[in-house]
C-alpha positions in Angstrom: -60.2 7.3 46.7 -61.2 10.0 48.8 -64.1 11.6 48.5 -64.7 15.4 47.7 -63.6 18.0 49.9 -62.0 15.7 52.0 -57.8 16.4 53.4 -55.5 13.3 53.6 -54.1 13.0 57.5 -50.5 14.9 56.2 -52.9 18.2 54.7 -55.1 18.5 58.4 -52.7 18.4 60.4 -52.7 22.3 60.0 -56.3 23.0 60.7 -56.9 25.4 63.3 -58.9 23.7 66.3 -61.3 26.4 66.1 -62.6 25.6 62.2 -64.0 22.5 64.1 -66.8 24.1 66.0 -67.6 26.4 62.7 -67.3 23.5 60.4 -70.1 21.4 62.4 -72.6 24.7 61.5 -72.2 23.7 57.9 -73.7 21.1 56.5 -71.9 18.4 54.9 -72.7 17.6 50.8 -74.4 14.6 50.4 -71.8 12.7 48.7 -69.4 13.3 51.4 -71.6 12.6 54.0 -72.1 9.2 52.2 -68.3 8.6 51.7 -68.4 9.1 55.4 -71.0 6.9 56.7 -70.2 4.0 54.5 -66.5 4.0 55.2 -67.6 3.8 58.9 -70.5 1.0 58.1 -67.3 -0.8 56.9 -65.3 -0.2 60.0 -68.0 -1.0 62.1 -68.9 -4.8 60.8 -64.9 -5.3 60.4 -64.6 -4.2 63.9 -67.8 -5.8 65.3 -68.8 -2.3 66.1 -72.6 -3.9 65.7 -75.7 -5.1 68.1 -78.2 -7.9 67.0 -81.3 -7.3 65.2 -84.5 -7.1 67.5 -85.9 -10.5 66.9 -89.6 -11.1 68.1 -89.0 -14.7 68.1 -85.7 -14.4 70.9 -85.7 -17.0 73.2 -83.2 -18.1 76.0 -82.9 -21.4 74.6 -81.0 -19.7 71.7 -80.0 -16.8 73.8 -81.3 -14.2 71.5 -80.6 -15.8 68.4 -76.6 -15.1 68.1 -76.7 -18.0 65.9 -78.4 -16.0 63.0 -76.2 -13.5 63.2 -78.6 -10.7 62.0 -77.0 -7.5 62.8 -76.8 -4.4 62.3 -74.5 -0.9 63.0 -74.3 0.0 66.8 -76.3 3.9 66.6 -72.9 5.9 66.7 -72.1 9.7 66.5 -70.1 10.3 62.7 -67.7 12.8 64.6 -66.5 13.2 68.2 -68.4 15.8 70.4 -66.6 18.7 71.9 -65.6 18.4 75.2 -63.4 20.6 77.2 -59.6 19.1 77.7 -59.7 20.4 81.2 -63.1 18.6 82.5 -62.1 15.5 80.8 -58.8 15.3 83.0 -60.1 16.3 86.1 -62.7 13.6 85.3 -60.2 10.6 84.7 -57.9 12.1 87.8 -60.4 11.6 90.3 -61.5 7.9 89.0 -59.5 6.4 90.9 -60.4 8.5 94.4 -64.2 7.7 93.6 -63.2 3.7 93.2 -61.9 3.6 96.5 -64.8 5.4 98.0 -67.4 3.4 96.5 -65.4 0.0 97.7 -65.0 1.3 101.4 -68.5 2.2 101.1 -69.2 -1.5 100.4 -67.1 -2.6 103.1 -68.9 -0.9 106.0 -71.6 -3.1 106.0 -72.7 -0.7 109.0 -73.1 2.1 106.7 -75.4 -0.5 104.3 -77.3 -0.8 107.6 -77.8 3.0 108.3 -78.4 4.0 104.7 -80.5 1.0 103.1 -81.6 -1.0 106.2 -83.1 2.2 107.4 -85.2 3.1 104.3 -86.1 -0.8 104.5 -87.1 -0.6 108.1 -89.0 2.7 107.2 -90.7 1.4 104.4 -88.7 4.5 102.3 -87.3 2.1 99.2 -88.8 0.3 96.3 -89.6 -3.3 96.9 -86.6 -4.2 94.3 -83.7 -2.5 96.6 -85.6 -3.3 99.5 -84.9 -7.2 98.5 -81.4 -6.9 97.5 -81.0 -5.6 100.9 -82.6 -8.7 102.2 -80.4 -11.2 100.7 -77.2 -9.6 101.4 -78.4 -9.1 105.4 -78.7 -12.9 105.0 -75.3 -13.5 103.4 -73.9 -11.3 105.9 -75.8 -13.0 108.9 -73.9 -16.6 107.7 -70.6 -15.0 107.2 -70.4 -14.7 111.6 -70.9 -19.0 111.6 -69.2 -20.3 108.2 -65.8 -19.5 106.9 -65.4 -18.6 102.9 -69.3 -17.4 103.0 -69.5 -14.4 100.5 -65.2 -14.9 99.6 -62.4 -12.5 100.5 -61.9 -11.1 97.3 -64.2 -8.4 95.1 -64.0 -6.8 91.9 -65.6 -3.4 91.0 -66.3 -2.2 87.5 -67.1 1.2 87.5 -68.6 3.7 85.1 -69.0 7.4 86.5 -70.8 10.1 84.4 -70.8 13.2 83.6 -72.6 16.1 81.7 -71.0 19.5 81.2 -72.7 22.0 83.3 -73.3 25.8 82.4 -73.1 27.5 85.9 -73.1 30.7 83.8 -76.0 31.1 81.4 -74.3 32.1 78.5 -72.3 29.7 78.0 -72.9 28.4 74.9 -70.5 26.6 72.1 -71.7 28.2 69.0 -69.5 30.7 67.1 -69.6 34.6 68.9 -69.9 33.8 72.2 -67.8 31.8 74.8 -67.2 28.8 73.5 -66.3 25.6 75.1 -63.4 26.7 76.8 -65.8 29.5 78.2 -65.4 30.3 82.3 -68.8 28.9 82.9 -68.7 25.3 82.2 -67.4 22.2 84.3 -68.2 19.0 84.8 -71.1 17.7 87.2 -71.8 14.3 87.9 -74.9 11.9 87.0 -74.3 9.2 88.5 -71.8 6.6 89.6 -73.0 3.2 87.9 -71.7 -0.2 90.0 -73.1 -3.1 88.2 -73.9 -4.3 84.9 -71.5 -1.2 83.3 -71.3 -1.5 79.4 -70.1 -0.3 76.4 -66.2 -0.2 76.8 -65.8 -2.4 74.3 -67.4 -0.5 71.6 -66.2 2.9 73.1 -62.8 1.8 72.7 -63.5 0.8 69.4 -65.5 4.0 68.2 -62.5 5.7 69.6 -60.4 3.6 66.9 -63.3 4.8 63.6 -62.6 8.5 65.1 -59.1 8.1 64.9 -59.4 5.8 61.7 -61.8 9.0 59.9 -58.9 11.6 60.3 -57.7 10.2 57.3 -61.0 11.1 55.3 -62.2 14.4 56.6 -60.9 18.0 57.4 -63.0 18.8 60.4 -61.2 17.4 63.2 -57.3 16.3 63.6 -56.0 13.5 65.5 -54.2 15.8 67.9 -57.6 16.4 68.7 -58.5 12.9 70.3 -57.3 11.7 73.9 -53.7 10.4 74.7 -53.0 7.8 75.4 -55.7 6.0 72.6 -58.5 4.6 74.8 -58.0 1.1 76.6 -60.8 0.3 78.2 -61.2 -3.1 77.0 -57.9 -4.1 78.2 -58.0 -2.5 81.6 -61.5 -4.2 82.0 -60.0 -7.5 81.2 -57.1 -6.4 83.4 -59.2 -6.3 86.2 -61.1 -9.6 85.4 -57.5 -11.5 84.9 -56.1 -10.0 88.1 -59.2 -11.3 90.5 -59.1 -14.5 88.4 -56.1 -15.0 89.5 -55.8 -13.7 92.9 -58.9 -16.2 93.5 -56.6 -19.1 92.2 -53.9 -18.1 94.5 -56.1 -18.1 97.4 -57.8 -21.1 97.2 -55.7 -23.2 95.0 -58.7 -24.8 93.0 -58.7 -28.4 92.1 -60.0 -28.1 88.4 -59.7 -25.9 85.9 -61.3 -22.5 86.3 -63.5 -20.4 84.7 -65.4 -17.0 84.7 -69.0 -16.6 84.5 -70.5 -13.3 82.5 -74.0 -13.5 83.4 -76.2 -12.2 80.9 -79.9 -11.5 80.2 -81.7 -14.1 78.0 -82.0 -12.2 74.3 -79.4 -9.9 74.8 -78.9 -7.5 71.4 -76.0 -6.4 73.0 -73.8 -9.1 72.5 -70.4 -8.0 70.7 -69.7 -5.8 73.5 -69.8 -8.6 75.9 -68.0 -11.1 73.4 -65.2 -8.6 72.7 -64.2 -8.8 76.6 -64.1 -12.5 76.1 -61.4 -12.5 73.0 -59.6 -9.9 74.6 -59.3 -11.8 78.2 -58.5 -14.6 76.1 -55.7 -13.2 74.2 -54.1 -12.2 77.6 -53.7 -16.0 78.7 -50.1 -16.9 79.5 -50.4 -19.8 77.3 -52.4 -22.3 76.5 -52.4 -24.7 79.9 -53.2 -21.4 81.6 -56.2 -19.8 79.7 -58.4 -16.7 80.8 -61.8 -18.6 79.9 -64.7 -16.5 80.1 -68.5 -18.2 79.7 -71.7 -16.3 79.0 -74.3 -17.7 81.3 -78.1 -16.2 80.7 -79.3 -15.6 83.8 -82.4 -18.0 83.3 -79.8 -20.8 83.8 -78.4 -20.2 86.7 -79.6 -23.1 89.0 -79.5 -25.5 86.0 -75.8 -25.0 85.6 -74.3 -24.3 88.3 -74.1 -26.1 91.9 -72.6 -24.7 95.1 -70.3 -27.0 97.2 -71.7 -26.3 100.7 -68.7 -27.0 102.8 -66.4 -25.2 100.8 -68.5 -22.6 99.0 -66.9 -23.7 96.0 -69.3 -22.9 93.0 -69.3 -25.0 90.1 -69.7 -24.9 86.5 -71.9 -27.5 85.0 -71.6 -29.1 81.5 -74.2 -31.5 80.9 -74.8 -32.1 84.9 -71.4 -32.4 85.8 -69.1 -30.3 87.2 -66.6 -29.3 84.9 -65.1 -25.7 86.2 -64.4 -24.3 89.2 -66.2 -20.5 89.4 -62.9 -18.2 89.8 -64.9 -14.7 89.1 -69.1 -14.2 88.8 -69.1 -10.9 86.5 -72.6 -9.6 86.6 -73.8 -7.9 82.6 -77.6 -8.6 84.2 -79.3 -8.5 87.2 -79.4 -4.8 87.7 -83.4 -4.0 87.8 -86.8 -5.8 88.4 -86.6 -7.3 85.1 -84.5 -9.9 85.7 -86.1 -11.0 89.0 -89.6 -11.5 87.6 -89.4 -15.2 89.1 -88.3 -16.8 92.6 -85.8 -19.0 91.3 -84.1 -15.6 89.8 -83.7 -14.4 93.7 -82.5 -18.1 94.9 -80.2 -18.1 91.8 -78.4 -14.7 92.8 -78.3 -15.7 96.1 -76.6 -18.6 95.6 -73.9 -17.0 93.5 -73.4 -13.9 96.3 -73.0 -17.0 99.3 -69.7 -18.5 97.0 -66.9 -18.1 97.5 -66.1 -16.3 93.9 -64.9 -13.1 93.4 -68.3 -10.8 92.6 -68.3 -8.3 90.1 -70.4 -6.7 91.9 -71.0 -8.2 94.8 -74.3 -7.1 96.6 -72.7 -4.7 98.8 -71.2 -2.9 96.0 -74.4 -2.5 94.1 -76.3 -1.6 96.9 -73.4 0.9 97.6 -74.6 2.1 93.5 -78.0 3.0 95.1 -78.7 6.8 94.2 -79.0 7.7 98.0 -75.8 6.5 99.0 -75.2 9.6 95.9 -77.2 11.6 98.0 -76.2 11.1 101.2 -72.9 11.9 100.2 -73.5 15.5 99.6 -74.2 15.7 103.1 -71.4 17.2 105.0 -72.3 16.0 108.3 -72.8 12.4 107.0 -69.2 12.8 105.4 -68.0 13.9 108.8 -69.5 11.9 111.0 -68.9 8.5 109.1 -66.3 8.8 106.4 -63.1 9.8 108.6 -61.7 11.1 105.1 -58.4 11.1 106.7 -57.9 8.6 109.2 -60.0 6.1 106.8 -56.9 6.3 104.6 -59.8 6.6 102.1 -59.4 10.0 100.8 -57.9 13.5 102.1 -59.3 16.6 102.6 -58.1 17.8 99.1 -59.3 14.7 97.3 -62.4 15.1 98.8 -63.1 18.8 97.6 -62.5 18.0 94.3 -64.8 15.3 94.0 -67.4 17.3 95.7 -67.4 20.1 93.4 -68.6 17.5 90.4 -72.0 16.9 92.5 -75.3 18.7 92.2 -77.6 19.3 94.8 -79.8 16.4 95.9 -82.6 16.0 97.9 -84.7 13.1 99.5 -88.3 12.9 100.6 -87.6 11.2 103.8 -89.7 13.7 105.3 -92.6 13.0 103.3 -94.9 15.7 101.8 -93.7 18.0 104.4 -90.0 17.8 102.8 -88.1 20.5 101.3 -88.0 18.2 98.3 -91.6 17.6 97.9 -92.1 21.7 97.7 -89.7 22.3 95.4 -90.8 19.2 93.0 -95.0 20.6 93.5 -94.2 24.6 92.7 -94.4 24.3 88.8 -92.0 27.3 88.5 -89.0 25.7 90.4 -89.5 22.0 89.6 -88.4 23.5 86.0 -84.5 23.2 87.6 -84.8 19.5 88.7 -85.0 15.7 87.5 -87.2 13.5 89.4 -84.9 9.6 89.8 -85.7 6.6 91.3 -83.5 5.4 94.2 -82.0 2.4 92.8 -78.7 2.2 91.4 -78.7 3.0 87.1 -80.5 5.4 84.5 -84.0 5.8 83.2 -87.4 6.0 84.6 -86.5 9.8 85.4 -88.7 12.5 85.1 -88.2 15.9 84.1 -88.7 19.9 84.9 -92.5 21.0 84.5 -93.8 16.8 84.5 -92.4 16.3 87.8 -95.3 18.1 89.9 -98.4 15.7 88.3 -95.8 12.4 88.9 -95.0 13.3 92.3 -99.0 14.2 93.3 -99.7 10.6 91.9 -97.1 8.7 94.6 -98.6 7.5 97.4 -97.0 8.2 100.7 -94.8 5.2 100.6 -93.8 5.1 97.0 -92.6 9.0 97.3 -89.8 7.7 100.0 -88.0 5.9 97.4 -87.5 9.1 94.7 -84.5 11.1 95.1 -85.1 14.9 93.9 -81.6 16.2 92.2 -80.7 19.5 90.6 -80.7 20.0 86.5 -77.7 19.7 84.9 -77.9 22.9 82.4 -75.7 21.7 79.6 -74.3 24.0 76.3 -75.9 24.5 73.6 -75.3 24.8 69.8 -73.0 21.6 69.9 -74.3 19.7 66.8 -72.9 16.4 65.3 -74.1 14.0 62.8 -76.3 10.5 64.5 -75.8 7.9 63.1 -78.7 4.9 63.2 -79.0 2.1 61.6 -81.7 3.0 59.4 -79.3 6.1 58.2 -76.6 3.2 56.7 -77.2 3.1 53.0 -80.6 4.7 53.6 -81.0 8.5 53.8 -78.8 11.5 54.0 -78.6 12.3 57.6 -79.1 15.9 59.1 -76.9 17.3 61.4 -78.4 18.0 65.3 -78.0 20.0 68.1 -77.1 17.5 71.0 -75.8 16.4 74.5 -73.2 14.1 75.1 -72.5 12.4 78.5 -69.0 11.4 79.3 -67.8 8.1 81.1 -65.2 7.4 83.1 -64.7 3.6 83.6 -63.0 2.2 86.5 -61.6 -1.1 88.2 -60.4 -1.7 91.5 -59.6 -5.4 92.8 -59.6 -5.8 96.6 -59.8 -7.9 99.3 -61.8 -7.4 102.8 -61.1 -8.6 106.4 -57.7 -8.0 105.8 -56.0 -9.1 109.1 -52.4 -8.8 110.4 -51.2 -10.9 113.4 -54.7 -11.4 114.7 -55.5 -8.1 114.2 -57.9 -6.2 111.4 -55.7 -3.6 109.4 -57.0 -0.3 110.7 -56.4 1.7 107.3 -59.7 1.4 104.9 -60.9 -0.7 107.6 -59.2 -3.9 107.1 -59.6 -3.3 103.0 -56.9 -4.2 101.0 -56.6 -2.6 97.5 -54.7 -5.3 94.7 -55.2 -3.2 91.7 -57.3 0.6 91.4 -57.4 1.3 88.0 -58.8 4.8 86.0 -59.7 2.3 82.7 -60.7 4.5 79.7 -64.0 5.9 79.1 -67.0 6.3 76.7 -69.3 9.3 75.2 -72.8 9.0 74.6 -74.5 11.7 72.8 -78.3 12.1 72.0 -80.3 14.4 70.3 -80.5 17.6 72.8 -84.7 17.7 72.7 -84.8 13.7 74.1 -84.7 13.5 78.2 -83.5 9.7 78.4 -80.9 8.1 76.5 -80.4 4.3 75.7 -77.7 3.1 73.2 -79.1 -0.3 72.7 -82.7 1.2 72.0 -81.4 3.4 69.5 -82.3 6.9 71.4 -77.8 7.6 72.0 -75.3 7.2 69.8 -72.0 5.9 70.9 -69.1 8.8 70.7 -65.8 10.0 71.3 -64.4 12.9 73.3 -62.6 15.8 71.0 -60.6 17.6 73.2 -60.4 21.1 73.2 
């Protein structure tokens, strides 16, 4: 039965759009607010909507305790957040554009050189990038001498993200003045993420409680909600069942085959990897030909798998012996310092980037996620001088210009405490318009607006090189939605709150390098051949508007839906 003041799906279907933005202004009863929640604390432990308790006692041995089972609701928002129809095209139109960039990017292994081997030669990058760049100089060293070093084939899973931007300082989504739809907002990006990407699994499923809760409330309609419904756990899986395969066509394995999710020992966030699995699964021709999928902590790397040296083969080891051949290596760890904090974590991944498995990502593509390839790519004369746009068959002029005007200014401290970056970040009155990140690829660690001045006075001259100083994102205010913890579930009447939400934009794109024709290397893309380049769904995050970092699994986001207006 539904609860009061709620519309069956035939009686909204005539709400205006508008009553959406006023409705979120009023507060909610309690007893429809409960209604609410619990009907989604249902949906979410039917739909595995859910990340494990945080268990002090986790251990790699059990690999975080899965075997418990003690879980608990994913944080999620109770409604979908505003966001303008227009920005969220444009955002999944040029996907596809920024896939092919970022894997010609990896390709160039010149470009790696100039852009990372230069801050490495300088001394400009932390020491965690600067030994990524290390071991892929000394994969690509043995790829002159020994055939099938590194593979043929990659895989890139992509998330880019974006936060509406207020160019105009009025803009503003509360009732009386512009609106959403208001000339002064558009989409600027935050980052473009190229390992490790998470969370399509549950966005795709929080997408499916949206849709599921137009049947319970007034406040939004299903019209509302993106069309197509979002895939993003098939098109994930697409891209893992297209490399697996083009990996089996190309080298023709001799037992069955297998791909590896490597993981981080006690990982809470475990249903979102597991949900890939099932999925891939399902996808199997049949069952001589099945899509197997194995989560490997990181921790065991060495212990269970073994690299054929003449053949680059890597193997997947069952009680010592080999019992799979590695078809794909898809990375869900290995992104930060934390999951090198011993030697045998850096021989481990370098013995997984020398196969001959398809990466996801390989080393070129995550160093190719590194925030100053982001930066240097706001540069025109580095655009110029070493993308070709054109003739690279990478992107055209047009294409180009519409990525472009998604990016915010961004500045390096190559030149020290002389740089135009290091005088904006000291002046306390115009570091207010800027966010402080570290070089290497992914979120966090960032600091903000008036803090930035007392972090950036206590780097020394070396650790200074590796910050990247990049322009505020000034996002709308007065959007307010409902967030939705697990302590909320069956606990407390939740208040509504003014608050953020970052949009992603998964993408895949399956390819092949040192393409060759006749002898020759295939001039277009520079010998890279694209399989498969895919714009695969997306994901909302939304946090409380007064908190500068966000973090699903930690509890600070909640995981959301886009409602289109």
């Amino acid at each position: 039965m539904l609860a009061t003041g709620f519309l069956t799906s035939k009686s909204i279907t005539n709400q205006p759009k508008n009553d959406y933005l006023r409705a979120l202004d009023k507060n909610l009863s309690s007893t429809q607010l409960n209604e609410l929640i619990n009907s989604s604390s249902i949906f979410n432990l039917s739909n595995s909507l859910l990340i494990l308790k945080n268990r002090k006692d986790q251990s790699s041995q059990n690999d975080g305790g899965e075997n418990s089972l003690a879980v608990e609701n994913i944080p999620f928002c109770l409604f979908p957040s505003p966001f303008t129809k227009e920005s969220f095209l444009k955002a999944q139109r040029i996907q596809k554009i920024y896939n092919k960039l970022y894997v010609y990017i990896s390709s160039r292994s010149d470009l790696i050189d100039l852009v990372i081997g230069k801050m490495v030669s300088d001394g400009n990058q932390d020491k965690f990038t600067g030994r990524l760049y290390e071991v892929w100089r000394m994969v690509q060293d043995e790829k002159r001498f020994k055939k099938d070093v590194g593979g043929a084939i990659g895989l890139g899973i992509f998330r880019s993200d974006y936060l509406l931007h207020c160019s105009d300082p009025d803009s503003n989504i509360t009732e009386g003045r512009k609106g959403i739809n208001g000339p002064g907002l558009e989409i600027k990006q935050v980052e473009f993420n190229t390992v490790s990407v998470s969370f399509a699994a549950l966005a795709t499923k929080v997408s499916g409680l949206h849709r599921f809760l137009t049947g319970l409330t007034s406040k939004y309609t299903v019209d509302q909600l993106p069309r197509p419904p979002n895939c993003a756990t098939r098109n994930l899986c697409k891209g893992l069942e297209i490399s697996h395969r083009a990996y089996r066509s190309t080298y023709s394995p001799e037992m069955p085959t297998v791909i590896l999710m490597i993981v981080q020992p006690g990982e809470r966030n475990v249903f979102d990897q597991t949900l890939l699995i099932y999925e891939l699964d399902e996808m199997s021709s049949g069952p001589s030909d099945r899509n197997r999928m194995i989560r490997l902590p990181c921790d065991r790397i060495l212990d269970q798998t073994r690299l054929d040296e003449d053949s680059m083969r890597l193997y997947y080891l069952i009680d010592g012996a080999d019992r799979f051949e590695v078809s794909v290596i898809y990375y869900r760890s290995m992104y930060g310092p934390e999951d090198f904090m011993t030697e045998d974590r850096w021989l481990a991944r370098y013995r997984l980037e020398r196969s001959r498995s398809v990466k996801c990502p390989s080393l070129s593509v995550q160093l190719a996620g590194c925030k100053k390839f982001q930066q240097v790519l706001t540069d025109q004369n580095f655009v110029r001088d070493h993308l070709y746009l054109d003739r690279s068959g990478v992107m055209n002029e047009d294409e180009f210009e519409e990525i472009k005007s998604t990016w915010v200014d961004i500045l390096d401290f190559d030149g020290g405490r002389s740089s135009l970056a290091y005088q904006l970040g000291t002046n306390h009155k115009s570091s207010t318009s800027y966010v402080l990140k570290p070089q290497r690829e992914g979120g966090g660690n960032n600091v903000y607006g008036a803090d930035i001045p007392a972090r950036l006075n206590s780097l020394s001259d070396h650790d200074l090189k590796s910050y990247i100083l990049m322009s505020l994102i000034r996002t709308p205010k007065g959007m307010k939605n409902y967030l939705i913890r697990p302590r909320d579930v069956g606990q407390r009447t939740p208040e509504p709150s003014e608050v953020i939400s970052e949009l992603g934009i998964y993408g895949v794109c399956v390819y092949r390098t040192n393409c060759v024709e006749g002898g020759v290397k295939l001039p277009a893309l520079g010998g890279l051949e694209i399989i498969e380049n895919l714009e695969a769904g997306h994901v909302v995050r939304t946090k409380d508007s007064g908190s500068d970092e966000g973090g699903v699994a930690i509890g600070i986001s909640c995981l959301d839906s886009p409602l289109l207006l």
